[in-house]
C-alpha positions in Angstrom: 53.9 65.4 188.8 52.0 68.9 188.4 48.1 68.6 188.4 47.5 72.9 189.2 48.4 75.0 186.1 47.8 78.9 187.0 47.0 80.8 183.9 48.9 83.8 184.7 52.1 81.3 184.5 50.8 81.1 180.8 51.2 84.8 180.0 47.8 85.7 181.5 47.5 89.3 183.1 44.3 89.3 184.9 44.1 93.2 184.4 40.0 93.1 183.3 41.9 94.7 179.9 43.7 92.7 178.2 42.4 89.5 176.1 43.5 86.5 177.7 42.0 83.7 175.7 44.9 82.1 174.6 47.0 82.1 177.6 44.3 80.1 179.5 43.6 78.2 176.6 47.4 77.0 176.6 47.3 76.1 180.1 44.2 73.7 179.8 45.9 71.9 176.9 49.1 71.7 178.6 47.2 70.4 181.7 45.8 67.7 179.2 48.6 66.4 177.4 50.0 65.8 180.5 47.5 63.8 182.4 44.9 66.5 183.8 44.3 68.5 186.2 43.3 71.9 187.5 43.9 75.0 185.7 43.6 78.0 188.2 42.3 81.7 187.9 44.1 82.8 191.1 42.9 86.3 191.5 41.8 88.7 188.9 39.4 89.9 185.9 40.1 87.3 183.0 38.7 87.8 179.9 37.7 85.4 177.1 36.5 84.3 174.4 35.9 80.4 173.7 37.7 77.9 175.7 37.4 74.6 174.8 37.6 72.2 178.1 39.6 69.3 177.7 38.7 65.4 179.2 40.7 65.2 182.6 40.9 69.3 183.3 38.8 71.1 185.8 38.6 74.7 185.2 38.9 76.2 189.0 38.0 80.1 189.1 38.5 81.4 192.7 36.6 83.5 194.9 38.5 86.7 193.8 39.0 85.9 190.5 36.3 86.5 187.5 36.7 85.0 184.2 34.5 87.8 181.8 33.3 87.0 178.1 35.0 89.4 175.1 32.9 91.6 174.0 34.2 90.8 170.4 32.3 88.1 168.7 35.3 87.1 166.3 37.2 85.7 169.6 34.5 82.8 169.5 34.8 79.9 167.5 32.4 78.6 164.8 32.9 74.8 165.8 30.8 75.0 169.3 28.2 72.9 167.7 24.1 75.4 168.1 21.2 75.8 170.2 18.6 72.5 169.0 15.7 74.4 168.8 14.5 75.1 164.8 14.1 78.9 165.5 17.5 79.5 167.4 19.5 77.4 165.7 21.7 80.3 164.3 22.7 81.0 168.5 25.6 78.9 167.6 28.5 80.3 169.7 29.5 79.4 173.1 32.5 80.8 175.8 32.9 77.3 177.1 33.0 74.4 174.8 33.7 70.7 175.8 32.9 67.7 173.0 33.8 64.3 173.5 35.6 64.7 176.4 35.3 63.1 180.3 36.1 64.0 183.7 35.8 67.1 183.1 34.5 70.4 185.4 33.9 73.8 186.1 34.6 74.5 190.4 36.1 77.1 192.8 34.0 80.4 194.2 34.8 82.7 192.0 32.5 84.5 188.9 31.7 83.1 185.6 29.9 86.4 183.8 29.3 86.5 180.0 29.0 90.4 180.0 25.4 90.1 178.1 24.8 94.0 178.2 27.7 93.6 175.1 26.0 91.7 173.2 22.4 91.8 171.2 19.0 91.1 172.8 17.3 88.6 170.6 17.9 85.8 167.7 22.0 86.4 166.9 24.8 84.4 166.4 26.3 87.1 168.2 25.3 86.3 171.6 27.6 83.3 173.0 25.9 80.8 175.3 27.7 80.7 178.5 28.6 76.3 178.0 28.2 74.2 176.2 29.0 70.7 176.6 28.7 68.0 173.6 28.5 64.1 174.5 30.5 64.3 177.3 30.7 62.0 180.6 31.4 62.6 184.2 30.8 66.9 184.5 30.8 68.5 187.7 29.9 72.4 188.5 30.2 73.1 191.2 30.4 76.6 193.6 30.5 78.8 190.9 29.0 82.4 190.2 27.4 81.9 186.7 26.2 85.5 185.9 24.9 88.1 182.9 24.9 85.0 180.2 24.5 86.6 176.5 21.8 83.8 175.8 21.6 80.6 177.7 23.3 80.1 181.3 24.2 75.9 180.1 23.8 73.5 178.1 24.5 69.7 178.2 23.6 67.7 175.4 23.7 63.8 175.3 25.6 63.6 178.0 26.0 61.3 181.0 26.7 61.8 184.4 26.5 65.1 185.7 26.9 67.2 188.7 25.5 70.7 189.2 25.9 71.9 192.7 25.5 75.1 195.2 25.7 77.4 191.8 24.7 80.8 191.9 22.8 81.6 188.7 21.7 84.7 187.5 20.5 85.1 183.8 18.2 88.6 184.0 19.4 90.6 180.7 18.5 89.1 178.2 15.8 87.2 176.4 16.6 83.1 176.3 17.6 83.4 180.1 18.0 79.8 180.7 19.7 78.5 183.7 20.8 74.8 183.4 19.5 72.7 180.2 19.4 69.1 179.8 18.6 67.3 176.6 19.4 63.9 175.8 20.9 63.1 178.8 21.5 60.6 181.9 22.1 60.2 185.5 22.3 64.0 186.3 22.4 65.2 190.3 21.4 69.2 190.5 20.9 70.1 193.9 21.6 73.5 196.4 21.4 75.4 193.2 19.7 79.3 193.4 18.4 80.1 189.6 17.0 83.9 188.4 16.3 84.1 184.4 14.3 85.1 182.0 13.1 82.1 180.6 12.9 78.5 182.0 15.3 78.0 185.2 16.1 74.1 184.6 15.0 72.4 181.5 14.9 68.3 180.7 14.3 67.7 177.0 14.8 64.6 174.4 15.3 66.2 170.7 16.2 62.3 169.2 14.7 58.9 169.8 18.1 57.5 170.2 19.3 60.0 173.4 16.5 59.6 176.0 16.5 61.8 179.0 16.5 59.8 182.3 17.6 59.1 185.8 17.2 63.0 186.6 17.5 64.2 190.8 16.5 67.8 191.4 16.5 68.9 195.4 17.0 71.6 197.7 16.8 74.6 195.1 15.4 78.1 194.8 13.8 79.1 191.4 12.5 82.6 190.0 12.5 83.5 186.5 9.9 86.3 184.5 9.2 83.2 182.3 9.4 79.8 183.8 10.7 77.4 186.4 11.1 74.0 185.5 10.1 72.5 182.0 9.9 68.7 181.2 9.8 68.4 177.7 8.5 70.3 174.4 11.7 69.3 173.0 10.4 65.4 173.4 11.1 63.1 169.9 12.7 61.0 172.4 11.3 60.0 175.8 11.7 61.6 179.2 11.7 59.6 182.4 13.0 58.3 186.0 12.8 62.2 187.1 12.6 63.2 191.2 12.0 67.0 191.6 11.9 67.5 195.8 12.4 70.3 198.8 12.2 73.2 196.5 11.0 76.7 196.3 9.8 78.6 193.5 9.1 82.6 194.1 8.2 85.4 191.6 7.4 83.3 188.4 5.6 85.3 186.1 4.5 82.0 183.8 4.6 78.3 184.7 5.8 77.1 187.8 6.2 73.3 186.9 5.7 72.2 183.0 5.4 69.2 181.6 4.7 69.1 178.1 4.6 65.7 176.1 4.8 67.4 172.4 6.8 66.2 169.5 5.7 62.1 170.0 8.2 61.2 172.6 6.9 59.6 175.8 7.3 61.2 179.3 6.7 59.2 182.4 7.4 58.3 185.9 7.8 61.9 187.7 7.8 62.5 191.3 7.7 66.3 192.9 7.3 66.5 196.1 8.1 69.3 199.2 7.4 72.1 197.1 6.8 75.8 198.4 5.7 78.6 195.5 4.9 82.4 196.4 3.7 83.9 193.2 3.5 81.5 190.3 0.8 82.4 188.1 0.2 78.7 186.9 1.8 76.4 189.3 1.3 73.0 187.3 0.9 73.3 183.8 0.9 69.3 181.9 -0.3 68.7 178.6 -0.2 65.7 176.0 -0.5 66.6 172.4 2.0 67.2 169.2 2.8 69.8 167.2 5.2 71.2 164.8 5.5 75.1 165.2 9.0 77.0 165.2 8.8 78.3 168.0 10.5 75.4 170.2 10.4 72.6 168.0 13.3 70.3 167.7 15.6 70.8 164.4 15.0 67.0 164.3 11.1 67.3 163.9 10.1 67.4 160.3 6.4 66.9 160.3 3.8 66.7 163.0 4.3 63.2 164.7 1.7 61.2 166.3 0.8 62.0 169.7 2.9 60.4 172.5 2.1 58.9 175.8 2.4 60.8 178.8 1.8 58.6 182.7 3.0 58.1 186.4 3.0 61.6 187.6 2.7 62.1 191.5 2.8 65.6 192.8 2.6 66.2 196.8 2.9 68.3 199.4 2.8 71.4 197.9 1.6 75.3 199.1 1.2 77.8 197.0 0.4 81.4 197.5 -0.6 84.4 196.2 0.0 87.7 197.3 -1.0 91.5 196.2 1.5 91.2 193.4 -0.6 89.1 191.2 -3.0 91.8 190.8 -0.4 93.2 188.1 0.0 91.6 184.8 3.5 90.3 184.1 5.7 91.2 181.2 9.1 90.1 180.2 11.3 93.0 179.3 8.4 95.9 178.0 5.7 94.3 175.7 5.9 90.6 175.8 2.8 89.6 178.3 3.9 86.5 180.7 1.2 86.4 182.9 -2.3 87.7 184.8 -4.8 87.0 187.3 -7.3 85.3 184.2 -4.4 83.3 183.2 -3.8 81.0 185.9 -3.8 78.4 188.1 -3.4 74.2 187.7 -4.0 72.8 183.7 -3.9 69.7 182.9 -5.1 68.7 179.1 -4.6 66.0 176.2 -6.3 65.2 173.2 -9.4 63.3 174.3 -8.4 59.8 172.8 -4.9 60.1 173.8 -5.1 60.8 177.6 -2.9 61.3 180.6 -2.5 58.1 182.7 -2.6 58.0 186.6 -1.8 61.4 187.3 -1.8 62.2 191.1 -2.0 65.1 193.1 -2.1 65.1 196.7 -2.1 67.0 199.7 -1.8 70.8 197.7 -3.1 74.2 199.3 -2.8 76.3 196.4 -4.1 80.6 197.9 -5.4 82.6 194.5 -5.5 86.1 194.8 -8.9 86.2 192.6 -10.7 89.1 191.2 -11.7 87.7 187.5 -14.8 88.5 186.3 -16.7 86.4 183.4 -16.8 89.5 180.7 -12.5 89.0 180.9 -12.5 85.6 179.4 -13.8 84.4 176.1 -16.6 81.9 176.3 -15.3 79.1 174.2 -12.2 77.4 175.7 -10.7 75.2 172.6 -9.9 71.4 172.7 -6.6 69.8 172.0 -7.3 68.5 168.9 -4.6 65.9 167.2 -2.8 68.0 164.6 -1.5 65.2 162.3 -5.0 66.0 160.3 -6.8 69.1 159.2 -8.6 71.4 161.9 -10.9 73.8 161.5 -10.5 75.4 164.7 -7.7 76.7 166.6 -6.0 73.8 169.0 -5.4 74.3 172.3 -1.7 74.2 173.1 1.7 74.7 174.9 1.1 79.1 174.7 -2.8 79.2 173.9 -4.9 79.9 174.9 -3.8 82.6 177.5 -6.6 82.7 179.8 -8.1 80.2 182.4 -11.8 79.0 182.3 -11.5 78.3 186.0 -10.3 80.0 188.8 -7.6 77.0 190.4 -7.9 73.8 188.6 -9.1 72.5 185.3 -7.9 68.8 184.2 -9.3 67.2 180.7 -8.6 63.9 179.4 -7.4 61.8 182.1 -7.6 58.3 183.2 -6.0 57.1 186.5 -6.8 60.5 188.7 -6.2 61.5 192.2 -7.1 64.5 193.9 -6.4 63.7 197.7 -6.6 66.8 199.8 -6.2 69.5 198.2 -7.8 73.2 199.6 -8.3 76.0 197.7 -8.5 79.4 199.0 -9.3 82.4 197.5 -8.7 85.8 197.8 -10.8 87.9 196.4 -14.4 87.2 194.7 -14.0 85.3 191.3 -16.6 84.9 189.1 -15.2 81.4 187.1 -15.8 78.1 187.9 -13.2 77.1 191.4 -12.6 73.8 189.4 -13.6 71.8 186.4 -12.9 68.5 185.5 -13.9 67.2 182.6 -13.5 63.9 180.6 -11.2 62.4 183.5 -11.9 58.9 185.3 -11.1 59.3 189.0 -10.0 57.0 191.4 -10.2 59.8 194.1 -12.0 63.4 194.2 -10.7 65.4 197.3 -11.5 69.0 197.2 -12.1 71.6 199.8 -12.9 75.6 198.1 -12.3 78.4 200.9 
């Protein structure tokens, strides 16, 4: 029986000219209908514009072959399911589709690139995501080239037992730079992965109560993006857990390093990172606990403000992270939108003060500031979390404000169950804030050495 279907025995050319969408697309439904397989890009520039995957059929792309994205929008379909989030919902399109469907991958050497430069630079239905992948089981990437996405690099929505391995993943043209996306799913295994975006790197999110996010294993990876590394949440209506982030390095992050933010009611608990190496994050650890309903990143299943969540169990260990000259600068993605400056920095850790973090523990951290703020930079009122189910007369603080730090490291609020064990703080140059504040917190341990 044949299990290797090579798309150019389907009519494909391979030229980087002609439009070879249906070719391969009739070689992974041939490849189906008769019991799976692989479906090969030998050698050669494909292009395409969606493919739907098919349960059974790896997609294999070689190391001399390169399957490119049409230019032309109308070669995409209009069934790929769209992006969750209420102010992007319209970035419906996708190059690779998979829904319902199992055993299913994306392997070989070779170059996934969805030619972003052809497409626009903000909120359009006419910029594909690079995959998408709708309530499917057992996915493996793996040894792929996923470059130039149009808008995000993946998605994988309620689905359950994935593999993303040794990928390549650069997403630097375009705003919603994403690498690999999770929502609503379980059991997934990322690991020897190298991600460069524009926006967050790796994202675990829960946009329904019914499709938590769990059993998640993150190891051995290299992050850098002009926005952010990994995110745990925002997207959280349903609850986040069971996550291990370990032996990874984070360099040039112009935002957060590691988020976790416990927004839209869900619950988000038992988190381990540990082994982790950052040069140049401008906020290394950023958690907070509260709820909101903005639309900027709200889930389209949020309909009102819902009542604050619970977010507990977080260990974080053996970390270093330094600064260097470069975070002198202030940090912009593409040419006006500010990401990041010496006065907005460091560790933050905050909740509304009757809803608090539980045993949060950090341990065993050297975090080297480069410094330099003085007092006059920062306003003198730094604003609460305040629970926004009621009416407020003054501005909350949230998941973007406010965008400066009232102290130069490390400033937790509203937390019960705290450990700071040995953690050294060295800075740079003279700074005129605060080294740390904590504030509201009930500590088992206080452990705290300022250079």
């Amino acid at each position: 029986m044949n299990d290797r279907y090579n798309v150019k025995d389907f009519g494909a050319l391979g030229d980087g000219c002609s439009i070879d969408t249906k070719a391969i697309q009739k070689a992974i439904d041939t490849c189906h209908a008769n019991n799976g397989g692989y479906v090969i890009l030998e050698s050669g520039d494909f292009i395409a514009g969606t493919l739907y995957l098919k349960s059974n059929v790896y997609l294999q792309i070689n190391a001399s072959a390169k399957l490119l994205a049409n230019p032309d929008i109308s070669d995409y379909g209009a069934n790929t399911h769209y992006n969750r989030y209420v102010n992007e919902q319209d970035m419906d399109r996708c190059f690779i589709y998979a829904e319902n469907a199992e055993n299913i991958g994306l392997c070989g050497e070779g170059e996934i690139n969805g030619n972003a430069e052809c497409f626009p630079n903000e909120n359009s239905i006419y910029r594909p995501m690079m995959i998408r992948f709708l309530n499917c089981k057992n996915i493996h990437l793996k040894g792929l080239r996923l470059y130039n996405a149009a808008a995000w690099t993946t998605a994988f929505l309620d689905c359950e037992n994935i593999w993303a391995e040794n990928l390549d993943i650069c997403n630097d043209k375009r705003y919603n730079g994403d690498g690999l996306d999770f929502d609503g799913c379980k059991n997934v295994f990322v690991s020897n992965c190298k991600i460069y975006g524009t926006d967050d790197n790796l994202c675990l999110q829960a946009s329904s109560k019914d499709k938590p996010m769990k059993n998640v294993h993150i190891t051995n990876c290299m992050f850098s993006s002009i926005c952010a590394g990994i995110r745990i949440g925002l997207k959280s209506i349903g609850d986040i857990s069971d996550v291990v982030i370990s032996n990874c390095t984070f360099k040039n992050v112009w935002r957060e390093g590691i988020k976790i933010e416990c927004t839209e009611g869900g619950n988000i608990s038992d988190i381990i990172v540990t082994g982790i190496v950052m040069h140049n994050v401008t906020r290394p650890i950023f958690i907070i606990l509260n709820n909101r309903l903005d639309i900027i990143g709200s889930s389209i299943g949020l309909t009102e403000v819902p009542e604050i969540g619970t977010l507990k169990r977080i260990k974080m260990s053996d970390m270093i992270i330094t600064d260097d000259e470069e975070m002198k600068n202030t940090h912009y993605r593409f040419n006006d939108d500010i990401m990041g400056c010496p006065s907005f920095n460091g560790i933050r850790v905050d909740a509304e003060e009757n809803h608090m973090i539980e045993f949060l523990t950090l341990k065993n951290i050297t975090y080297t500031f480069i410094g330099g703020v003085k007092l006059k930079e920062i306003p003198d009122i730094y604003p609460k979390v305040l629970d926004m189910r009621f009416p407020q007369k003054e501005k909350t603080s949230g998941n973007y404000y406010p965008d400066w730090s009232r102290a130069a490291f490390m400033d937790i609020r509203n937390t019960k169950g705290l450990v700071l064990d040995s953690i050294h703080f060295v800075l740079l140059n003279a700074d005129e804030r605060m080294p740390y504040i904590i504030e509201n917190c009930q500590c088992l341990k206080e452990d705290i050495l300022c250079f």
